[in-house]
Structure formats: structure tokens, C-alpha cells
C-alpha positions in Angstrom: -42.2 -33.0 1.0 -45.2 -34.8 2.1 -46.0 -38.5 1.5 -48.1 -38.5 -1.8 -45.7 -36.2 -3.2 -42.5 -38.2 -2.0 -44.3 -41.9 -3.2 -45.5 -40.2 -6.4 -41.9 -38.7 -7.3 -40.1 -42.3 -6.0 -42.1 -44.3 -8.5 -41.5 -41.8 -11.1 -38.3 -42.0 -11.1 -37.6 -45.6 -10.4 -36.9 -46.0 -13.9 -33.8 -45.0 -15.6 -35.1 -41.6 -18.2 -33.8 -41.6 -21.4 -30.0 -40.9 -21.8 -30.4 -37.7 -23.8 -32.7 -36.6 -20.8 -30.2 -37.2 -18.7 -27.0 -35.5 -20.4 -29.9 -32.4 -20.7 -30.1 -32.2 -17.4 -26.7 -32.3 -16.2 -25.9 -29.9 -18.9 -28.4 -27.9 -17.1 -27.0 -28.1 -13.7 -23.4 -27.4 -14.8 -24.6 -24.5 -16.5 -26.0 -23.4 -13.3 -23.3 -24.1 -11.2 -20.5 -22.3 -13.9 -23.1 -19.1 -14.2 -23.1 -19.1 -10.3 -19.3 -19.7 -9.8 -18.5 -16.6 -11.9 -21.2 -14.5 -9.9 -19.2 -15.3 -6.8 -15.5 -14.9 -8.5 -16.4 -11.8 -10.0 -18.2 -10.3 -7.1 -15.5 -11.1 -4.7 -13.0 -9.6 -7.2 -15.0 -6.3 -7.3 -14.9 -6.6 -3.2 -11.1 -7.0 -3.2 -10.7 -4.4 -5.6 -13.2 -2.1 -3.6 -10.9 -2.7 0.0 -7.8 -2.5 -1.9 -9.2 1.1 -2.7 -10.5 1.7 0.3 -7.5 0.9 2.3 -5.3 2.8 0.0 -7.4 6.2 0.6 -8.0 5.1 4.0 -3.9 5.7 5.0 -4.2 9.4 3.8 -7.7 10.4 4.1 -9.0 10.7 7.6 -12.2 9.2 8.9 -13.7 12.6 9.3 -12.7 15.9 8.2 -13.2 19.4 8.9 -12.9 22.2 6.4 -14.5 25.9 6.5 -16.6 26.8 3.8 -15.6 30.3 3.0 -12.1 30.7 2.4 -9.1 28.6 2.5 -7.9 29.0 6.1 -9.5 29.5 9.5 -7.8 30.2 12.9 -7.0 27.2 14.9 -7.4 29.4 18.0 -10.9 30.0 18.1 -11.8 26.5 17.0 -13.6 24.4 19.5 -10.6 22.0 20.0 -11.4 21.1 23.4 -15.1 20.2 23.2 -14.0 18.2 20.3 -12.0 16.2 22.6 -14.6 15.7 24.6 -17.1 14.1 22.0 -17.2 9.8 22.9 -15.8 8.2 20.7 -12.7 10.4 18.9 -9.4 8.9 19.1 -6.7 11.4 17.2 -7.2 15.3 16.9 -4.6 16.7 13.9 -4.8 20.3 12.2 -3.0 20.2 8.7 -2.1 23.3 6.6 -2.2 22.6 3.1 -1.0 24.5 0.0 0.3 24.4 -3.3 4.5 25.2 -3.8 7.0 25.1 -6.1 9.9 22.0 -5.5 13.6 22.7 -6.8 16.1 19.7 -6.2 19.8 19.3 -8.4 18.0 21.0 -11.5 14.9 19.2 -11.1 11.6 21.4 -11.0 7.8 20.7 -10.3 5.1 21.5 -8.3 3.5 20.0 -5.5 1.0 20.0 -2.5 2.9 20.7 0.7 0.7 19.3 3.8 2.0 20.4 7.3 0.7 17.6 10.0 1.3 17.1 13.2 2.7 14.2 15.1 -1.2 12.6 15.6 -1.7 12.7 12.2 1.3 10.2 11.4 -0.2 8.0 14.7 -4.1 8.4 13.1 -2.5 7.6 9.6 -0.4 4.5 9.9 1.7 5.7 7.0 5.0 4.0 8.3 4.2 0.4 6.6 3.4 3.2 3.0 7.0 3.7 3.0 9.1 2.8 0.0 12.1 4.2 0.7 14.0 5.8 3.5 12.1 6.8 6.6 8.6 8.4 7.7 10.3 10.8 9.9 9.8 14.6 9.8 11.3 16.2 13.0 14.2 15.3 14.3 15.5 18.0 17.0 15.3 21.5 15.4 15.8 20.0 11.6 13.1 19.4 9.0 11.9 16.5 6.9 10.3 15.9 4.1 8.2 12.7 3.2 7.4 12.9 -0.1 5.0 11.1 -3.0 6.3 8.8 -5.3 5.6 10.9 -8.2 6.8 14.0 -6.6 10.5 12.4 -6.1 10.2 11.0 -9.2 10.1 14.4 -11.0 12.5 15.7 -8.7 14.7 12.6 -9.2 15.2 12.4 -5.2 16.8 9.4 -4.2 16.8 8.5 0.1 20.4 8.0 1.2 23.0 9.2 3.7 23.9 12.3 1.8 20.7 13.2 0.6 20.9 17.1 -0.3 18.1 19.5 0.8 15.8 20.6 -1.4 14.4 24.2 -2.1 10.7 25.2 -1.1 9.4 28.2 -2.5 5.9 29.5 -1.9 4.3 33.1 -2.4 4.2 35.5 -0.1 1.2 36.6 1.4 2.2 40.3 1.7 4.5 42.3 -0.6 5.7 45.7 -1.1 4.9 47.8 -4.5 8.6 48.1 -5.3 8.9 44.2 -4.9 6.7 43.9 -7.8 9.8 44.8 -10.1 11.7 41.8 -9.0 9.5 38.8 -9.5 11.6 36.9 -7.1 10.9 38.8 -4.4 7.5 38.0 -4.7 8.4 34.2 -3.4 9.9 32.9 0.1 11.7 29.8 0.1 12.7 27.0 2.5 15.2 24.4 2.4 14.1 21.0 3.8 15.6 17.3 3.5 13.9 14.7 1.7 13.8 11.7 4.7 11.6 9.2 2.9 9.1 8.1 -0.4 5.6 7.2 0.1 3.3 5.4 -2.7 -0.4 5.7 -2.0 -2.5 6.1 -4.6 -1.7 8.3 -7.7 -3.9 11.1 -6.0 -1.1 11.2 -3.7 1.7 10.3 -5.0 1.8 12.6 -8.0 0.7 15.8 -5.3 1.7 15.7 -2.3 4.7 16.1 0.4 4.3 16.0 3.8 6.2 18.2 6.0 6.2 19.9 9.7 3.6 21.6 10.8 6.0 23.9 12.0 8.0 24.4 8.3 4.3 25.1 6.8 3.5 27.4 9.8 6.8 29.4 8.9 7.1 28.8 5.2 3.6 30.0 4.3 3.4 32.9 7.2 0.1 31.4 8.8 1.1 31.1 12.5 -2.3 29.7 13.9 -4.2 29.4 10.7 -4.8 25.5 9.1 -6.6 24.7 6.0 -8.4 21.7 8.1 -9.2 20.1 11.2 -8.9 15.8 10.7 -10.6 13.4 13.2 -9.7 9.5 13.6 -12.0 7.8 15.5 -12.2 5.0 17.6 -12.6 1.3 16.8 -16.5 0.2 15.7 -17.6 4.1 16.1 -19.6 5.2 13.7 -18.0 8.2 11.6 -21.7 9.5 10.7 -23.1 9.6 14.5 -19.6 11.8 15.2 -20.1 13.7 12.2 -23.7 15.0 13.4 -21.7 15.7 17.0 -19.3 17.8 15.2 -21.5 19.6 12.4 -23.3 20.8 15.8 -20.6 22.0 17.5 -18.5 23.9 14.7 -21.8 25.6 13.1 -22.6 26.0 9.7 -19.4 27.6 8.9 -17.8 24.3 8.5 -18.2 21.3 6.6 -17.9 18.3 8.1 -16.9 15.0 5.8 -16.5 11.1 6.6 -13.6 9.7 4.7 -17.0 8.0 2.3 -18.0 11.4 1.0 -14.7 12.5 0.8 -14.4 10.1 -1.9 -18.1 9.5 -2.9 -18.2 9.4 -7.0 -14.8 6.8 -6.5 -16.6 4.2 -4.2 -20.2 4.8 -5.9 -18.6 4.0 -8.6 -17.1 1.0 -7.6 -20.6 -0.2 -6.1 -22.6 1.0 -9.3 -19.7 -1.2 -11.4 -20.6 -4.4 -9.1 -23.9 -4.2 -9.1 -24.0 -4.1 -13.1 -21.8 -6.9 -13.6 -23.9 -8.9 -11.4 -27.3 -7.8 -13.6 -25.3 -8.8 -16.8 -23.8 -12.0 -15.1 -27.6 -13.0 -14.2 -29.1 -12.6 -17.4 -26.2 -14.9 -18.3 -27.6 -17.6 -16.0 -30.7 -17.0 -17.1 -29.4 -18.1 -20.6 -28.0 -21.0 -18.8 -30.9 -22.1 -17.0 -32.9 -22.6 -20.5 -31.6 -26.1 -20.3 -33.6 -26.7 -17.6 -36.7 -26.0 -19.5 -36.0 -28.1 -22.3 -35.0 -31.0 -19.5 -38.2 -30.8 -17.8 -39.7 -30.4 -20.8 -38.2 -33.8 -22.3 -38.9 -35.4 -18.8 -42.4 -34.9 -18.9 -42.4 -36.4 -22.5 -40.4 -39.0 -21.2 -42.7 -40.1 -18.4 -46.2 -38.9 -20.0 -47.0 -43.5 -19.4 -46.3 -43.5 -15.9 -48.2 -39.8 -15.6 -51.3 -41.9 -17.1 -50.8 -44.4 -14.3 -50.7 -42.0 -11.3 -53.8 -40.2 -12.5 -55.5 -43.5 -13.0 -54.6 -43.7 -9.2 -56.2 -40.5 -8.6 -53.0 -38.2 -8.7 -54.4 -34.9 -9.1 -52.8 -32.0 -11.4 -51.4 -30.3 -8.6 -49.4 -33.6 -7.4 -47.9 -33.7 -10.9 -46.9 -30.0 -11.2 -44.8 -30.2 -7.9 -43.0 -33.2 -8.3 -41.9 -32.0 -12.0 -41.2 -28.4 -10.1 -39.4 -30.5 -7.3 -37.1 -31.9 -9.8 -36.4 -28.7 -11.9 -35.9 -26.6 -8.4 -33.1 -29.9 -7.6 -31.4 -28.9 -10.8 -31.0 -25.2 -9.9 -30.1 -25.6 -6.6 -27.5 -28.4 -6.6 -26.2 -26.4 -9.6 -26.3 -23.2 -7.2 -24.6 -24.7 -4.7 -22.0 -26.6 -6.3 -21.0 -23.6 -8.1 -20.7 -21.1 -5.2 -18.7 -24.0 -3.4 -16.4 -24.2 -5.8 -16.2 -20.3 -6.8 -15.5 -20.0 -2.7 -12.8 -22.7 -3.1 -10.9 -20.6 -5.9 -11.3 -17.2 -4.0 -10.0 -19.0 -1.3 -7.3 -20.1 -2.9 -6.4 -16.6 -4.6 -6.6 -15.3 -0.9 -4.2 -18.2 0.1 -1.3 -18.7 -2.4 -2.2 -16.1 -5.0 -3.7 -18.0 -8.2 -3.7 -14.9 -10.3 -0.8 -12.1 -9.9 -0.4 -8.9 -10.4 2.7 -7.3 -12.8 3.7 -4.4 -11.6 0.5 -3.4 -9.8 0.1 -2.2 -5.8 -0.2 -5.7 -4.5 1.3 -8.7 -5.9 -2.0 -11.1 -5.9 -5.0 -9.8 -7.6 -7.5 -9.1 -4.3 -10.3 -11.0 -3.7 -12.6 -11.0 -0.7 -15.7 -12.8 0.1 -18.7 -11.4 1.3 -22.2 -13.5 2.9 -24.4 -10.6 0.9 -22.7 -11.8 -2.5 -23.5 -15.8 -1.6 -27.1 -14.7 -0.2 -27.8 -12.7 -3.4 -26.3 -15.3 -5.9 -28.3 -18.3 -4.4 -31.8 -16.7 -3.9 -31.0 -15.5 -8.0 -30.4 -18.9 -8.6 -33.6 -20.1 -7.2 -36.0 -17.4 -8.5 -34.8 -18.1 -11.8 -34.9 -22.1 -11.3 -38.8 -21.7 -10.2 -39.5 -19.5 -13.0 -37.7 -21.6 -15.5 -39.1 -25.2 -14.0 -42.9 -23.6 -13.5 -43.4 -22.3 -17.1 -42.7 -26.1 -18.8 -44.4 -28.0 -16.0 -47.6 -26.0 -16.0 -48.3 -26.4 -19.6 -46.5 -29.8 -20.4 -48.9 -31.4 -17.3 -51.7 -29.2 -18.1 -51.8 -31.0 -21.7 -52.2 -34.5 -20.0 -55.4 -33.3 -17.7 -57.2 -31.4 -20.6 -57.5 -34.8 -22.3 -59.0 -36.2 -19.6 -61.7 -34.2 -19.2 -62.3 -34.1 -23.0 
């Protein structure tokens, strides 16, 4: 602010405005600050809700997978494993056979996802803190576990003890005889294997799949060195789409190559398409709001029109005018702005903290929150464009009126 404009705006203001003016105004910069503290609550909810989702798909899903696009299987054999491993960068190498079974348990039927993994896969996954009940163990010696889904046991009506009874695990086999075509049963190989623990995940999981030994799946399913998929984890700060290029190029274009993103692309477009359209209907909502600034400026002007008459008498120009009026209306916005983002950081803060707003029932007991510098960057230069827009408009024809007189 330079000196004309900083004397000018002093000895406007040195006298007390109206009362009405006044409660206008703060109206005004309360609305601002309540439209700006539910941009930053709402944003930071759709944040937590987006990690929340993200760390729940993140415990099952790899960072990058690799699947063959013709067919269902491929040999593990003739897979590049080794030059894999040799890509910078890769932490955890895991094959996984997948396919779809039929569970028995005490009279209890349904079906299921069986997923053979190998001991990386548990170390890439971090599925021990997933557990709900029993234990994520699935070799022990020569015996066979079973880890299964919450839905899955559910069905089954598998409870983790002791004594937990083995459960039947039929699948079809891949080569029959004619004459076993008469006997529908001998169409089907089955498997006993012990339930060791529950996992909850996410309903894609838990209503799908069981985890198992690679080995079981290997023997179960007659695929002794085929896997449905190849799953990468990567190192700290790596970048899954710089590996994924590496690894597209070294398996060919008979394989497909996923990061955990496109994996699950429609779920977390959809969670950013959601955020992003809250925060267009939130800032028309503040736009409403900041309509009390116009009619504040508007009554200021009014207010002042004597001591406008002075100035230009002193040879205040137009321009002087306009920007200390604009000053003022810009103040509003942004003290409004800010005051509301402080306080909106204050409550996430506090939800983070102690947990303002639970959850009944739900995956976590607090409702998630997290704050993000994008969301506080976004929300103040809103606040600002729409404070010049709504403080130029009034000033540039309530002014304008007193200089066209003049010159008349």
C-alpha cells in the first residue's frame, strides 16, 4: 500500500460508519469464514475417506501386478523372474495362483476365491495387523492353513479356536475321463485344510477370498508351475509407473502390467471426481455468502459519499477511491478466509486427535480426516478471486457515480 492510498484510507475511516454498516460487514466476513471452514472440513473428510480406501486396498492389492492377457495361467518357469529382480528399485517378488472353489465346513456351503501366495506376499502385504481373529499363519511344517475373509467364515460359520475342524476344498478337475462323466463327483478334487485365522479388508475381499499355500493351490488345482499372476512391491519413494514401463519392457506384450491405481481406477476416480464436485457446489455456496460484501461496500460508499467529496476536493483521483474501497472489501474476504480455514484446521485437528465424530460399527472408530496444503491453497485463492470479484463490481460503479458528477 503506498502513502496516498494508506493516508486516503486512514482518514476515511477515522470515523466510526454507521452501525448497520458495520453488523453488514461482519455478517459478511463470517459468512466467508463459515463457507471456507466447511470447504476445508469437507475436503479433508473426502481425503480421510480417500486414504482410508486406499490403505484398505493397499493391504491386498499389490503396488504392481502382472497378469497375461490370453488365458488364465502362464508358466512361472519361463517368466523372466530373475531380470525382474534385477530392475532398481523392486523390494518383494510373489507369484499367486488364483481360482474359484467350492468351501464345505459342519454343513455350511459357499463359494469362494482360493489365492495360493507365497511367504513374500504376506511380508509385501502386511496383513498380520488385518487380522481379526486367530492367526495369519499358513504353513506350519508339512500342515496347511487357511486365512480366510470375513464374509467367507461368516457363511461357513468358522469360528478360530483350539479345535478348529478342517474344512473341505473342492475344485474341478482339469482332466477327466468319459466314464467319469456319469458320476458328477468325480468330476471334482477336494482338499482338506484348517481354517488358522479371519481377515476383514474390504468387502471385495472379505466376501471372496481365502488365502492358502501356494503349495495346497499348486496340488489342489493340478498347476504345478503355472500362476494366475506375478505381484511386485516396491521400494520406499519408488515410483510404481517408472517400474511399470521397466517391466512392460521386459515381459512383452503378452502381459499386462498394473500399478495398484489402475487396479482400482473407476473406485479412486471416483473418489476424486466426488471431491472435486463438492468443492464446486461448496464454492458457489460462498459465492452466495460473499453477496454481503457487495451490499457492505455498497452501504460504505453511501456511507462515506461526504468525505469522498473532500478527498476529491484534494485532488484524490478515481483510481485512489476505487482501491481503497477494494482494499477494504479484499480485508473482508481474506480475514474471513483465513479465520475460517484456521478454525476448520483446528476441528480436523481435533477429529485427528481425540475423535470428535465416531464411527458405529464402521472399519475405524473415528470418522478420518486428513489435511492436505492443495485443499488450504485451493480454498484461499477461491476465497480471494471471489472477494475481488464481489468488492470490484460495487466499487467501480458506486465511485464511478461520484466522478461523473463532477465532470457534468
Amino acid at each position: 500500500m503506498n502513502l496516498s492510498l494508506y493516508i486516503a484510507r486512514r482518514y476515511l475511516f477515522s470515523k466510526k460508519s454507521h452501525n448497520v454498516i458495520n453488523i453488514i460487514s461482519a455478517i459478511a466476513m463470517v459468512g466467508v469464514g463459515v463457507g471456507s471452514l466447511a470447504l476445508i472440513v469437507v475436503l479433508s473428510a473426502f481425503n480421510g475417506l480417500e486414504s482410508l480406501v486406499e490403505s484398505l486396498y493397499s493391504s491386498f492389492d499389490p503396488e504392481i501386478k502382472i497378469t497375461v492377457i490370453e488365458g488364465k495361467t502362464f508358466d512361472s518357469q519361463e517368466f523372466p523372474k530373475d531380470d525382474i529382480l534385477k530392475i532398481e528399485g523392486i523390494a518383494h517378488y510373489s507369484e499367486s495362483l488364483e481360482e474359484t472353489v467350492f468351501l464345505q465346513y459342519k454343513g455350511h456351503e459357499t463359494f469362494a476365491t482360493i489365492k495360493g501366495v507365497e511367504s513374500d506376499f504376506l511380508e509385501m502385504s502386511g496383513l498380520d495387523s488385518l487380522i481379526i481373529d486367530g492367526y495369519m499363519v499358513l504353513e506350519k511344517e508339512e500342515a496347511n492353513y487357511a486365512v480366510l475373509g470375513y464374509g467367507i467364515a461368516d457363511a461357513l460359520a468358522v469360528f478360530i479356536t483350539p479345535n478348529t475342524s478342517s474344512m473341505k476344498v473342492y475344485a474341478a478337475k482339469r482332466k477327466t475321463s468319459r466314464s467319469a462323466s456319469l458320476n458328477p463327483e468325480d468330476r471334482f478334487k477336494f482338499q482338506p485344510i484348517t481354517p488358522a485365522g479371519i481377515l476383514s479388508i474390504n468387502p471385495d475381499f472379505d466376501y471372496q477370498y481365502t488365502l492358502v499355500p501356494m503349495r495346497f493351490a499348486r496340488e489342489l488345482l493340478d498347476y504345478p508351475t503355472e500362476v494366475t499372476s506375478v505381484e511386485i512391491g516396491l521400494k520406499k519413494g519408488v515410483n510404481a509407473m517408472d517400474i511399470k514401463s521397466d517391466l512392460q519392457a521386459l515381459v512383452g506384450d503378452k502381459f499386462e502390467v498394473k500399478t495398484r491405481y489402475e487396479l482400482n481406477e473407476l473406485l479412486f476416480k471416483t473418489n476424486k471426481t466426488e471431491k472435486w464436485i463438492t468443492y464446486l457446489i461448496l464454492s458457489f455456496i460462498l459465492i452466495i455468502a460473499t453477496f454481503n460484501v457487495v451490499g457492505s461496500l455498497t452501504m460504505l460508499i453511501i456511507d462515506k459519499k461526504d468525505d469522498i467529496q473532500l478527498l476529491k476536493s484534494l485532488g484524490a483521483g478515481q483510481q485512489l477511491i476505487k482501491r481503497i474501497f477494494l482494499f477494504e472489501g479484499m480485508l473482508i474476504a481474506t480475514i474471513g478466509g483465513l479465520g475460517g480455514l484456521t478454525l476448520g484446521a483446528l476441528l480436523c485437528l481435533a477429529q485427528m486427535g481425540i475423535g470428535l465424530v465416531r464411527l458405529q460399527g464402521g472399519i475405524v472408530d473415528f470418522y478420518p480426516v486428513e489435511l492436505e496444503l492443495l485443499d488450504f491453497a485451493a480454498i484461499l485463492g477461491t476465497v480471494l478471486f471471489i472477494g475481488f470479484v464481489s468488492s470490484w463490481f460495487p466499487v467501480r460503479f458506486a465511485t464511478r457515480r461520484h466522478f461523473v458528477q463532477k465532470k457534468t
